[in-house]
Structure formats: C-alpha cells, structure tokens
C-alpha positions, 0 to 999 in steps of 0.5 A: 955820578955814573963812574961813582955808581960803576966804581962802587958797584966793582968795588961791592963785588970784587971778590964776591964771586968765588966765596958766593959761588956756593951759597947762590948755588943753594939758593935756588929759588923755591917756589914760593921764593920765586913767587916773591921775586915776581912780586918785587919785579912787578912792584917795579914795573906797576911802580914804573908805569904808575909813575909814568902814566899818572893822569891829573884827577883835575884834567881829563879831557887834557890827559886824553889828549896826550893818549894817542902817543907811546908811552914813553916818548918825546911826543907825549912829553911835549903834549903834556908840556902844552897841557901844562901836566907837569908831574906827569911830563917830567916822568916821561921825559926821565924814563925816555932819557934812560934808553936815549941818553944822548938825545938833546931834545930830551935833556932840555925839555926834562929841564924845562919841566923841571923849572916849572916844578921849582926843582932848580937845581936839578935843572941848572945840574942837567943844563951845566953838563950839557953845556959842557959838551954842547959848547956851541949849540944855540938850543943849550946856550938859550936854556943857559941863558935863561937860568943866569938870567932868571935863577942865578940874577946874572943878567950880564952874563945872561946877555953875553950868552944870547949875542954869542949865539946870535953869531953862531947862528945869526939865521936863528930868528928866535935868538935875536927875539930872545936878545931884544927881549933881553935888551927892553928888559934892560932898559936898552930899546935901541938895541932891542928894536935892532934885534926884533927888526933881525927876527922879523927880517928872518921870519916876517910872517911871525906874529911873536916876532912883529909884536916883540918889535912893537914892544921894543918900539914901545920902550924906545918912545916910538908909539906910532911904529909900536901900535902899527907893529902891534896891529900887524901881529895881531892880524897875522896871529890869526888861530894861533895859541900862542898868547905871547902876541895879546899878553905883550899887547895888553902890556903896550895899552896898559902902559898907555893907559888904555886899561880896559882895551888892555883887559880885553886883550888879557882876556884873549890871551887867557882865552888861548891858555886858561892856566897862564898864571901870569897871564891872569896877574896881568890882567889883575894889575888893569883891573887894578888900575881901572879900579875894577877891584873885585875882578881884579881882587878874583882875578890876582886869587886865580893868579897865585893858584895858577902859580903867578909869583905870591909877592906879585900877587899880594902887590896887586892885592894891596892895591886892590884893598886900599881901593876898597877902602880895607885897611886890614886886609891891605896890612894882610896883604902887605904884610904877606908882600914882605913874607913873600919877598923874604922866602923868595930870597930864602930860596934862591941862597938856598939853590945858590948854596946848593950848588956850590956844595954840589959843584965841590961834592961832585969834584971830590966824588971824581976823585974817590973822597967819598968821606969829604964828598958825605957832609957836602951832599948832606949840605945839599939834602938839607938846602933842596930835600927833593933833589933825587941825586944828592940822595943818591950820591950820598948813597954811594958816598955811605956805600964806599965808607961803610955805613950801609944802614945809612947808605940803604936810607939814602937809596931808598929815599932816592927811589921814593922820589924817583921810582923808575931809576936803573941807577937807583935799583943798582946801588941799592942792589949792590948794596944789598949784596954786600950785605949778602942780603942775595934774594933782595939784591937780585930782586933790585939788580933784576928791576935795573936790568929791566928799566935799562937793558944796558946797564953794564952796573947791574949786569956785573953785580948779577953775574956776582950773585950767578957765577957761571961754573968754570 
C-alpha cells in the first residue's frame, strides 16, 4: 500500500512542476483564501483530536481514569483497553502507529482492539504482515494463533503455532498456558495438564496458571487434584482483577453440578468486570440449569448487550423459556438460535472472501495492475464496507486509471472512517492536484504533512504545487 500511494503520488506530479510553476505563482493566498486554508487545517486537527479523545457519554468515571496519560500514547490506549473503551483505544493506537511505525507493542494491541470491534479483517491484515517480518517472536505468533483458532476455524495450525513457540520460548509461562488451554479444548487433557504443570513450574505464584492446571486436571477425570489446584488459585488470586481464576472455577462447579456455588463464583468473577459479556452468559447457563429462570432470563438480556455471542444467548434463552412453561417465547428464541447460527456463518465466509480478494488485490497492486487489482478491492468493499484500506486502495486504484470523480469518493469515504490518516490526506491531495483543483490539495497536502511530518508523499506533491524558483 505505501509503495502504491508513493507510486501514485510520483506519478500525479511528474511534470506537474514546470507547467504549474505559474499558476501557483499567481495563487498567492488573498486573505480571505488564507482564512479558508486555516479552516481546512483546523477542521483537521479538531477532526484528529475528536477522533482521538472521544469520551464514551455511558462511562465517565472510567474515561477520567485514563486522562492522567498523553493523548496519544500506549498507556492511554491500554487503559482504555482495561476500560473496554473500544472506540476510543483503537484511535489512540492508529494515531500513535503514525509516528511510531515500528513499535510492535502498538501494532498488536491496534489489532487486538480491533477484533473486539468485529473489524476482523483489518486485524488478520495487520497480524499477517507482522508475522512476515517478526517470523520468530512469540508475542506475534500467539496473536496468530489466536485468529487461526477462533477467525479462520484452523485449530491444527492454530496449535502448531502455539508448540512452535513454546520452543522458541520455552521459558514463556504464558505460552505453555495458551497451549494447555489449546489442548483441554481439544479434547487432549493429557497434554493440557503437561503444559499447565510447565506454566506453574516457571511461574508457581500465578494464580491464572494454578487455576488453568485445575481445569486441565478437570478434563483429564482428576477431581481431587483439580479442586486442590482451584483452592490454591483462588487463595493466591488475592486482590487480583483478573476474573479468569473465578470464570474457569465456575466452569469446574458447573460441571460438577454445583450450580449455585458456581453462580457465586460467576458473581465474582463479574464483580472484577461488570462488562464481561461472557462472564454474564455463563453465569445465565447456572442459573439455567438450578432452574433459577428469571435470573438467568436477565441475566442472558445483559449477555448479549455486553456483547456475549447472540446464538449463546438465545440457547440459554431456550432453556430458560421451556423452564417457564413459554412455548412462544421458546420458538422465538429457537427461531432466532437459527438466525444467529446463519448470520455467524454469513460473516465469517465473508472475512474469508475478503481476504482472499485482498491477498490477490494486494499482489496485483505491487505489481501496478490497478485495473485488475479495481474489481477485487470493490469485492472486498462489498463483503467488509468498514474496512478503511480497501477504500483506500481502491482510491489509488481509480487515481492511476483515470476515474478521478471516483477515485475522490473512495478517499474520502476512507477519510470518513478513518480521519486522522496521513495516507488518506495525500492521496486525495494528489488527487486533487491532478485536477489542479491547487487551493484544495494544498489544504489536504498541508493536513498530511501535519499528522506525519515525515510523510516523503506529502512532501513531494507540495513542492509540485511551490516549486522553488531555479
């Protein structure tokens, strides 16, 4: 994509210079035209900081929290992380990838906000590329993991992720948790009770660790061992907010029967974070099952508005429904079981049709076909419509082919989704300039310049529009 933009912005301006030379001469800003750029400037830069600083109306207390940090830095996005602020993280996190290109840390927490925003494919994008060039680190390879695991429904090549980098790193404790939970959910205990033991041998006071080794104890038929491992987790979890130690023991006393111990231990889990979506689910499932049906009935509402899986929810509604003898509301709740199930599948062959189109659009594009590259791209907009780089990629595409009406649409709806983009600000500029529409491309060329002083891009296609005199 950047040697596109690079490619386009060249190609815009090449022989520009000597036959604008004149005009930009004359086009000395009068004031009021200077008063107009200022204004596009500062649109920009309220737009940018807007964008940046959003606070969520539903969560003051929790935005206040997060204040105390720079505006744009990696501490305020992990706060607004902790907070679950979504929105508002993954705009922190895009504007600090701008001046920190190469700063890891940024890229995989952008992508982990942007899987708890649905925005998979931009994710799986993000990940795929720094797994081309961070071949061997662990932090990557978990993140890739997780996306063949969950996203692409590839557990084995999910799991030969997870032992390879238990070799590269077999002092990483949390690798070998993420392999024994790889393993209990694949229905090999055996193996999941070997990693959990590794993880609590690295890191014995780690109370995630000692209650995932009760939970592969758990799956293996190991009761005892699994409710000593649990009764040490819970006494080193301590004032700990991590609810992982309290879900994965009400999942143990669920299994066991114990429902109401196990809503209590769902009720502490969700005491550590309310906005669990998961957490509440679970907690609906005991409810459920201890035939506690309008708590449970609540309680399933709250998952789904907390983002738990609707077709989950709509299960446990089922139950819950038949359990209070509502056979029209169990057929509701059925028949949007089915809906559910349907739009899931929907969606996932649409991130898988999206990325083979972009895997083949981005190829073409390396290669200048921007003709061929268009219908792929268009594919990809039609699949994902909130996928900000296909607009863009599209853009450039309809930049180097001649459809400029068209190729303005796409930047801009790119800049509609993501307003504070250097990229975004020079294509359109260059755009722009083509059409020696002069005042507007210097506004947008002047905007990228200002959310990346670097940009090489922006740099060229003003000194297009002011050549300095030989």
């Amino acid at each position: 994509m950047k040697y596109s933009l690079a490619v386009a912005v060249r190609n815009e301006t090449r022989g520009l210079a000597d036959s604008l030379t004149v005009a930009a001469r004359n086009e000395r800003p009068t004031p009021s035209r200077a008063r107009c750029h200022t204004r596009v400037r500062n649109m920009g830069a309220a737009l940018f900081w807007i964008v940046s600083l959003a606070s969520s109306a539903s969560s003051p207390a929790q935005q206040d929290a997060c204040a105390v940090f720079t505006t744009v830095s990696l501490e305020r996005a992990a706060c607004l992380v902790r907070v679950r602020e979504w929105k508002e993280a993954e705009a922190v996190y895009r504007s600090y990838r701008v001046t920190h290109r190469d700063s890891l840390a940024a890229a995989l927490g952008h992508a982990e906000v942007l899987l708890r925003m649905q925005h998979v494919v931009e994710a799986t994008q993000t990940v795929r590329k720094l797994a081309e060039v961070h071949l061997e680190d662990p932090s990557v390879l978990k993140v890739q993991a997780w996306l063949l695991q969950n996203v692409e429904k590839n557990p084995p090549a999910a799991g030969g992720i997870l032992e390879r980098v238990t070799r590269i790193a077999p002092g990483d404790a949390d690798a070998w948790r993420l392999l024994g939970s790889f393993y209990v959910d694949a229905h090999r205990p055996v193996d999941g009770v070997r990693c959990f033991e590794r993880a609590v041998a690295l890191d014995a006071a780690n109370a995630v660790y000692r209650a995932g080794l009760g939970r592969a104890y758990a799956a293996a038929g190991r009761d005892a061992e699994a409710a000593a491992a649990f009764d040490t987790a819970i006494a080193r979890a301590g004032q700990s907010t991590d609810p992982t130690v309290f879900g994965w023991y009400g999942d143990f006393l669920s299994s066991a029967g114990r429902h109401e111990e196990s809503i209590r231990a769902y009720s502490r889990a969700l005491a550590m974070d309310p906005s669990n979506g998961d957490a509440w689910l679970r907690k609906a499932t005991a409810e459920a099952k201890a035939e506690h049906y309008r708590d449970a009935e609540r309680d399933a509402l709250e998952a789904r508005n907390r983002g738990a899986s609707e077709r989950e929810a709509q299960t446990v509604l089922v139950r819950v429904y038949q359990g209070l003898g509502d056979g029209r509301k169990a057929r509701a709740a059925g028949a949007a079981v089915e809906a559910a199930g349907r739009e899931e599948e929907e969606r996932r062959a649409k991130w898988r049709r999206a990325q083979r189109s972009l895997e083949e659009a981005d190829r073409l594009m390396e290669t200048q076909r921007f003709a061929e590259a268009l219908p792929l791209y268009a594919n990809v907009i039609a699949d994902v419509p909130d996928y900000s780089d296909a607009w863009l990629a599209a853009g450039i595409c309809y930049l180097e082919t001649g459809e400029a009406a068209r190729g303005e649409e796409s930047f801009r709806t790119y800049l509609r989704l993501q307003p504070p983009s250097a990229e975004g600000h020079t294509a359109l500029g260059a755009l722009l300039l083509s059409q020696k529409r002069l005042s507007e491309a210097r506004a947008e060329l002047s905007e990228a310049l200002r959310l990346d002083p670097g940009s090489t891009e922006a740099k060229e296609a003003l000194d297009a529009l002011d050549p300095r005199p030989k």
